[in-house]
Every structure is written in structure tokens, then in C-alpha cells.
C-alpha positions as CSV (number, residue, x, y, z in Angstrom):
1,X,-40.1,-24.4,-28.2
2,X,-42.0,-25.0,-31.3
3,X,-45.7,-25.5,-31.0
4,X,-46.0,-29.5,-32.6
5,X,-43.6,-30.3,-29.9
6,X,-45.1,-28.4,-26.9
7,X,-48.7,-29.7,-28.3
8,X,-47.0,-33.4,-28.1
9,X,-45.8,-32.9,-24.2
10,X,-49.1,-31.4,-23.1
11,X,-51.2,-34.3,-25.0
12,X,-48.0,-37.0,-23.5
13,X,-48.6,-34.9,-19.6
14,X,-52.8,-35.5,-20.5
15,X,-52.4,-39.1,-21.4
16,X,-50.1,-39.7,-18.2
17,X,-52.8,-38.0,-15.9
18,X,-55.7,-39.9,-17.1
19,X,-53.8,-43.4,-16.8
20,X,-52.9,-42.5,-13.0
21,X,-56.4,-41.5,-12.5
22,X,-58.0,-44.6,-13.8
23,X,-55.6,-46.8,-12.3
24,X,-56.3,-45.2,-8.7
25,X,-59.9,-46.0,-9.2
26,X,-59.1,-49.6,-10.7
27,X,-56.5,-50.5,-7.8
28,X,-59.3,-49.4,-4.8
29,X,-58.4,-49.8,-1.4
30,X,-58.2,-53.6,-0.7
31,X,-57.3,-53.4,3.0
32,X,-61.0,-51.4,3.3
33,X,-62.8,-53.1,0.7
34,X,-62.1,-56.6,2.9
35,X,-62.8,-54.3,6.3
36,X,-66.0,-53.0,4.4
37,X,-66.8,-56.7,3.9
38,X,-66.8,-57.5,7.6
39,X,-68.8,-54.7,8.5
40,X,-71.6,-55.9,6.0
41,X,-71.8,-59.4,7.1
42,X,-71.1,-58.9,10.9
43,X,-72.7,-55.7,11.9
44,X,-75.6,-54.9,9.4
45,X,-78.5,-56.8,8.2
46,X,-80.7,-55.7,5.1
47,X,-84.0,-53.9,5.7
48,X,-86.1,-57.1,4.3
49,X,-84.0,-59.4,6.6
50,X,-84.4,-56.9,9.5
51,X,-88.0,-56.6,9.1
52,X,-88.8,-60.3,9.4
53,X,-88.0,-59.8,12.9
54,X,-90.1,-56.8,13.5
55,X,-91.5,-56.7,16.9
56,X,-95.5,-55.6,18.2
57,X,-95.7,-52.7,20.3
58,X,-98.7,-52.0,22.3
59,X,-99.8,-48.2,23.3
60,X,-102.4,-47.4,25.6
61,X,-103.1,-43.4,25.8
62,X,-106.1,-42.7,27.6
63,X,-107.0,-39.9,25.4
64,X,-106.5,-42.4,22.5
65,X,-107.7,-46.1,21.8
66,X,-105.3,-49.4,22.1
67,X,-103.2,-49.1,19.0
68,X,-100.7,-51.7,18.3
69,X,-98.3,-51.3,15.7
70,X,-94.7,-53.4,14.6
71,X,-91.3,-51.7,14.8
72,X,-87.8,-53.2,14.6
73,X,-86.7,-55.0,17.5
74,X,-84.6,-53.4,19.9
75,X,-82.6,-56.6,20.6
76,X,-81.3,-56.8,17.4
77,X,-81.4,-53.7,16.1
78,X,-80.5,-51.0,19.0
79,X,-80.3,-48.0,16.7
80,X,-82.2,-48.0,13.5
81,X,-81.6,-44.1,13.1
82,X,-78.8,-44.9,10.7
83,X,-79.6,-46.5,7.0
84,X,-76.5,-47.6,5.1
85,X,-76.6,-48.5,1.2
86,X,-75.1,-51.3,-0.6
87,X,-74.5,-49.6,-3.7
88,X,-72.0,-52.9,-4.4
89,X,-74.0,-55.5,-3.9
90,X,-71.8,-57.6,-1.2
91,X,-73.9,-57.6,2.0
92,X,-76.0,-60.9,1.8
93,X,-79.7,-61.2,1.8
94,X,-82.0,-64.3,2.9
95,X,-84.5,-61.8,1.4
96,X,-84.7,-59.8,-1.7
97,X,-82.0,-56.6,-0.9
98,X,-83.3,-53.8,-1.6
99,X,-79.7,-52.0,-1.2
100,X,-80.8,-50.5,1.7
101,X,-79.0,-51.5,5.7
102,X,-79.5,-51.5,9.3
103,X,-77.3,-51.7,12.4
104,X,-77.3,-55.3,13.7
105,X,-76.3,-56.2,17.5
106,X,-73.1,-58.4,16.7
107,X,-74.2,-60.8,19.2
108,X,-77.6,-61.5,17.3
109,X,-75.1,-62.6,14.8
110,X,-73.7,-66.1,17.4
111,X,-77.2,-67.1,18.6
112,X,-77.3,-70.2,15.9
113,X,-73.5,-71.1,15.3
114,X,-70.0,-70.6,16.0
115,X,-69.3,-70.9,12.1
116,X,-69.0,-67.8,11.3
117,X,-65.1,-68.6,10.3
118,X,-66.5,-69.7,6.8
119,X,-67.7,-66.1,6.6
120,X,-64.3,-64.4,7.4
121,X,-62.6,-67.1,5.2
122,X,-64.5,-65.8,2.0
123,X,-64.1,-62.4,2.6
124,X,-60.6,-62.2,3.2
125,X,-59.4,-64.6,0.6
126,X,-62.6,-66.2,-1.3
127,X,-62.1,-69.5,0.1
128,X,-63.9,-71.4,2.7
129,X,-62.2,-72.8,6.1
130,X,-60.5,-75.0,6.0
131,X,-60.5,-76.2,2.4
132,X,-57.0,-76.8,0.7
133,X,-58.1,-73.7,-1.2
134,X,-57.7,-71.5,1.9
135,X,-54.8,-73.2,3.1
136,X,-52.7,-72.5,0.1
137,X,-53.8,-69.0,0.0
138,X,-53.3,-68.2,2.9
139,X,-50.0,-69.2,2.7
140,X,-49.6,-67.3,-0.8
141,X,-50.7,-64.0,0.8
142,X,-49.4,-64.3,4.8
143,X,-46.3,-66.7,4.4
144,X,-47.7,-69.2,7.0
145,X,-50.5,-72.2,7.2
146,X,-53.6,-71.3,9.6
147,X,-53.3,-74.9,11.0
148,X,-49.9,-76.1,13.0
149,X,-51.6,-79.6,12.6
150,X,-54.1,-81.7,12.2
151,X,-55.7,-84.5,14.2
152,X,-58.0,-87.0,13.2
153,X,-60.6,-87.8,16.3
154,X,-62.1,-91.0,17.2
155,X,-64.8,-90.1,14.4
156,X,-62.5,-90.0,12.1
157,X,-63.5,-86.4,11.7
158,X,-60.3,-84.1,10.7
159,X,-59.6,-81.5,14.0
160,X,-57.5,-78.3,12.6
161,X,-55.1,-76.7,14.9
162,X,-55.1,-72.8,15.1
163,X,-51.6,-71.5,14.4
164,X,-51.6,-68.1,16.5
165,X,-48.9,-66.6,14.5
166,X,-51.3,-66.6,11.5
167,X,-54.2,-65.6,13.5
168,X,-52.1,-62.1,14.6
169,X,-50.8,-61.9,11.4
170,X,-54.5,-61.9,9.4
171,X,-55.5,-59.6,12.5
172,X,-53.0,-56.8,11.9
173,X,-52.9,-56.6,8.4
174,X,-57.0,-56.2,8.0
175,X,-57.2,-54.4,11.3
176,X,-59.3,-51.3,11.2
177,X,-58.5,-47.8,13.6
178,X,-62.0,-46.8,15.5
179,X,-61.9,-43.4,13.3
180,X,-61.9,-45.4,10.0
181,X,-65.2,-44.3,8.5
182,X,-67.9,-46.7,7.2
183,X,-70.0,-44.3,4.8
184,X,-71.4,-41.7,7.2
185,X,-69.8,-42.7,10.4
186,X,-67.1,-43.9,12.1
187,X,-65.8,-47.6,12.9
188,X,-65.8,-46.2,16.6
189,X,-69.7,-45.2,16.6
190,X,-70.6,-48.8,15.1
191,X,-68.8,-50.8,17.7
192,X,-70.2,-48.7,20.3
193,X,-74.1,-49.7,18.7
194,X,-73.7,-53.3,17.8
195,X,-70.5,-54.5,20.2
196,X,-69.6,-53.1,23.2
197,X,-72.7,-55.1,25.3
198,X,-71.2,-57.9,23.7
199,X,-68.1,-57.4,24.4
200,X,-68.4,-56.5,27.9
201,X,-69.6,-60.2,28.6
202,X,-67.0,-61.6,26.4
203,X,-64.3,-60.0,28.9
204,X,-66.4,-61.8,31.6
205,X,-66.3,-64.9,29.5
206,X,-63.2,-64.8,29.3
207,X,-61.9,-63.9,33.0
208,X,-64.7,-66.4,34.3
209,X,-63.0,-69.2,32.5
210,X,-59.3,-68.5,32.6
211,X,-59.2,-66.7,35.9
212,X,-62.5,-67.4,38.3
213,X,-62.4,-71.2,37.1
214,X,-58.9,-71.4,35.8
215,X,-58.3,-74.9,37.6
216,X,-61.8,-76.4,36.5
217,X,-61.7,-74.9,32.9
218,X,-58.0,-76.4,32.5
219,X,-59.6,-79.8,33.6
220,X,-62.5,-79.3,31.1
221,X,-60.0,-79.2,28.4
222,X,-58.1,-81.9,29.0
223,X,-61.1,-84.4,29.4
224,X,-62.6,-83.0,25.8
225,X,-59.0,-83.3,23.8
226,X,-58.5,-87.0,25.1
227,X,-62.7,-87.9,24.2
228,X,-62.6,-86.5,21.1
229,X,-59.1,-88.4,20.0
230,X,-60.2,-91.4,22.3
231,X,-64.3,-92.1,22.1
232,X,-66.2,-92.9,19.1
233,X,-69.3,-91.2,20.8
234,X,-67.8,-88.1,21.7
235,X,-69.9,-84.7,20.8
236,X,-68.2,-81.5,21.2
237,X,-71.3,-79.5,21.0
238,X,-72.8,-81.6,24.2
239,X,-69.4,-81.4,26.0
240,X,-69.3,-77.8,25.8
241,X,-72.8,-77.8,26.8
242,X,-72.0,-80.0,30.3
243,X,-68.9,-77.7,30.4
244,X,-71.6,-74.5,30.5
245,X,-73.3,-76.1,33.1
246,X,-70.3,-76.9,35.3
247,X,-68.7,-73.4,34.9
248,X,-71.7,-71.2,35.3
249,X,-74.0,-70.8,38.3
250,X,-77.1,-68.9,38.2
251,X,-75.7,-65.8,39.8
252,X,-72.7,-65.7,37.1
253,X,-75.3,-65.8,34.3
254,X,-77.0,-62.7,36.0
255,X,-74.0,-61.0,35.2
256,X,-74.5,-61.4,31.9
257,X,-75.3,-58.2,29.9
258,X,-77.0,-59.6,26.3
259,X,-75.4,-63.1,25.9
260,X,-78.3,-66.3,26.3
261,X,-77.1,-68.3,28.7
262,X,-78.9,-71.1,26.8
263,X,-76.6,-70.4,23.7
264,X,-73.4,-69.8,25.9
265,X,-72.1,-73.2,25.2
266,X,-70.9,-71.4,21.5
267,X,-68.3,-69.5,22.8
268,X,-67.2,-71.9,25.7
269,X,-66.9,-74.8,22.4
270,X,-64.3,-72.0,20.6
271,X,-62.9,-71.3,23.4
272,X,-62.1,-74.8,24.0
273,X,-60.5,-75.7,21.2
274,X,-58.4,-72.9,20.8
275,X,-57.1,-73.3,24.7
276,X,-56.5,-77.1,23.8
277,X,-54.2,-76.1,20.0
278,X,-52.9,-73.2,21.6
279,X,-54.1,-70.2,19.8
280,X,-55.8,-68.6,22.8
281,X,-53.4,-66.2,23.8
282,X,-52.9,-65.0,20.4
283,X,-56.8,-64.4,20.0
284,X,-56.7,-62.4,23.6
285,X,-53.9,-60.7,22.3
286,X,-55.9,-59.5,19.2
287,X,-59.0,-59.0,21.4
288,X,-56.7,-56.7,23.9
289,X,-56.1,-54.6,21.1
290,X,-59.6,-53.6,19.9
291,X,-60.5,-52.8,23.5
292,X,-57.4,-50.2,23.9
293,X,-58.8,-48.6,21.1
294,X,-62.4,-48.7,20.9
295,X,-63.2,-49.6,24.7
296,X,-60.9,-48.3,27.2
297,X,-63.5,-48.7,30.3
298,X,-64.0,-52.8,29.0
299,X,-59.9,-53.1,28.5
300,X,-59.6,-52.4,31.9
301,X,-61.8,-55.2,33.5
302,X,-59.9,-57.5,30.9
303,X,-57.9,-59.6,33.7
304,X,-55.9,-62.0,30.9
């Protein structure tokens, strides 16, 4: 082999390497960027955020004066031992970021409002629930609508109906093993911080409602479906709120690990609606998974 020819298939063998190399760093991982997403926006908070909600601490060592000082609160922010960076840019900020995050409690994250759909929406396909936007994507990328219908209430007001096959089909695809890491650790080690108290009175949510009070819960239902298609006055946030206090007695709320009773009506609301368009069981099923994985001791009190 002549050496103008053997120069051309090493420089042709070059040229091929560096276009494979730059198109594995172009193409990314879009499966973990989206999962990365989540994990920014559900489980951490920036240090500026965080620190707004800094707590006082009182010491009293009798060798020492008084001292007071502020450190995160525990609340929110079980383990601040572990700093993450957003070298990207996509974790949001109501303060200056400085690039710098924290562990969050995930159920800090449902004190103020169920809506945290509109999140998921944008990061999985830049489009807000339940614009036309996200409908026609979703279809684009998963084959079928979110919504099996849509009913328009007494108010006028436009009700979207879950569709559980798209529900378990989103789930699947972006669904993220417990030894996935997230920088330095695992997905495993950040449920354990900012979930599992959660998640443990979720499962007693859940069996309270559809198990315990299965009969009274079914009733509930019913009466807020025919309200909100029948009565111009209907509210579903004070409906789920006299449906909290009908369910719960003081001694079940005792059995409550982290969740507020006076913010349980949240969760009872989505719960709701997805019992009355039928997504439910689809959304246990998805649930049922993440406990045989990450929390096998929870998964078994799971009685649904």
C-alpha cells in the first residue's frame, strides 16, 4: 500500500472517530436528561431558596452563654450533608441560583398545591397541562391523548379525564432504576432522604380511602362528579376539604408520619378525580412499582 493512500484511510478512520465522538456528546441521554429534570424540580431546592427557610436554634451549655444561631430546617431539608450543582442551569430559583443545591423533603414540595402536573408537563415535553400544545405532543411522542374525555361542569369550567394507558405509558418510558446515579449518589439514597416518610403515609392514604373507607370514599365520589356537572356553586377544593373531614378522625391523623392534616385535602382532591375518570388503578399500578424497587418494607403495607 502506497503511503498517499494509507495517509488518506487513516485521515478518512480520524474524521469518522471525531464525528461519532461529537455526535455522542450532541445526542446526550434524553431519558436522563428528563429524569435529571425531575429530580431538580421535585427533590432539590437551591441554597438561596433553602436558606429563606432557615430555622433558629437555641443552645444553652452551662459552661457557655445562650447562643442562638439559624441552620436549615430539618423539616424540609432532612440531610443537608449533600450539595449538588447545577452546572446546566435547569433547577428553578425564586431567588438568585447560585448553582449550588440541597435535598428537599418531597412532601414540602404539596403543602401549597396539587399543581405540580404543569411542572411534569414542561419537563417531559415543554408544554403545559392541558394546553392543545401538550395534547398534540403527547400524542406525537406516546401514540395516545392524556385525556379519554372531557367534561364541561356546571361552571362551565373544562374537567380533563386521565387516560391510564398514557399515564403507564409516560411512567415506563421516563422511569428511573433506584441505582441510577444523580451526580454523586444514587436515585435509591435520594428517595430514602426526601420520600420514603412521604411515601409511607401515601400508602396509608391510599389503603384508608380505598380499603378502611372504601364504601364512604365510593359515596364521596359520586356526590362530587354529579355537583361539579350539576351545581353552579360547586367547589372542588371545599368538597375535598368536607371529604377530609368525613374520612379522617383524629386517631387516623395520628398515624400520619409528615403529611399536615390541614393540607391533606390535596391529595384526597387528586385522588378524587382520578377514582371518578378512572385512572386510579393505573396510578397505583405505577406507584406499586417504585415501592418494589426502592421500598420493599412500604410495598408490603400497600393493601391495593
Amino acid at each position: 500500500m502506497n503511503n498517499p493512500v494509507r495517509l488518506w484511510r487513516i485521515n478518512l478512520a480520524i474524521l469518522l472517530s471525531s464525528a461519532i465522538i461529537c455526535m455522542a456528546f450532541l445526542a446526550g441521554n434524553p431519558i436522563r436528561d428528563i429524569q435529571y429534570k425531575f429530580i431538580f424540580h421535585n427533590f432539590l431546592n437551591s441554597e438561596p431558596d433553602a436558606a429563606s427557610l432557615k430555622t433558629f436554634v437555641h443552645t444553652n451549655d452551662k459552661s457557655a452563654p445562650i447562643e442562638t444561631y439559624r441552620q436549615f430546617n430539618p423539616v424540609f431539608y432532612p440531610d443537608t450533608s449533600l450539595i449538588f450543582h447545577d452546572s446546566t442551569q435547569i433547577g428553578n430559583s425564586i431567588f438568585k441560583p447560585n448553582g449550588r443545591y440541597l435535598v428537599r423533603s418531597i412532601e414540602s414540595s404539596f403543602y401549597a398545591s396539587p399543581g405540580y402536573a404543569y411542572q411534569y408537563t414542561r419537563d417531559i415535553l415543554g408544554e403545559d397541562y392541558p394546553s392543545e400544545g401538550f395534547v398534540k405532543k403527547c400524542k406525537q411522542q406516546f401514540g395516545l391523548s392524556p385525556f379519554t374525555k372531557t367534561v364541561i361542569t356546571a361552571k362551565k369550567e373544562a374537567w380533563h379525564f386521565w387516560s391510564g394507558a398514557a399515564v403507564e405509558k409516560i411512567f415506563q418510558q421516563y422511569y428511573g432504576k433506584p441505582e441510577n446515579r444523580f451526580q454523586q449518589v444514587t436515585y435509591g439514597v435520594l428517595y430514602s432522604i426526601a420520600a420514603k416518610k412521604y411515601m409511607k403515609d401515601y400508602v396509608f392514604l391510599l389503603n384508608h380511602l380505598l380499603v378502611t373507607k372504601q364504601a364512604l370514599w365510593l359515596k364521596i365520589c359520586k356526590q362530587y362528579e354529579q355537583q361539579a356537572i350539576t351545581d353552579t356553586t360547586f367547589d372542588g377544593g371545599i368538597a375535598s376539604y368536607k371529604a377530609y373531614e368525613e374520612l379522617f378522625s383524629p386517631a387516623d391523623l395520628n398515624q400520619l408520619i409528615v403529611m399536615e392534616s390541614q393540607y391533606l385535602y390535596h391529595p384526597i382532591g387528586e385522588l378524587i378525580r382520578r377514582q371518578i375518570d378512572g385512572s386510579l388503578p393505573s396510578i397505583i399500578k405505577c406507584i406499586r412499582t417504585i415501592l418494589q424497587d426502592y421500598d420493599p418494607e412500604t410495598y408490603k403495607a400497600l393493601k391495593v
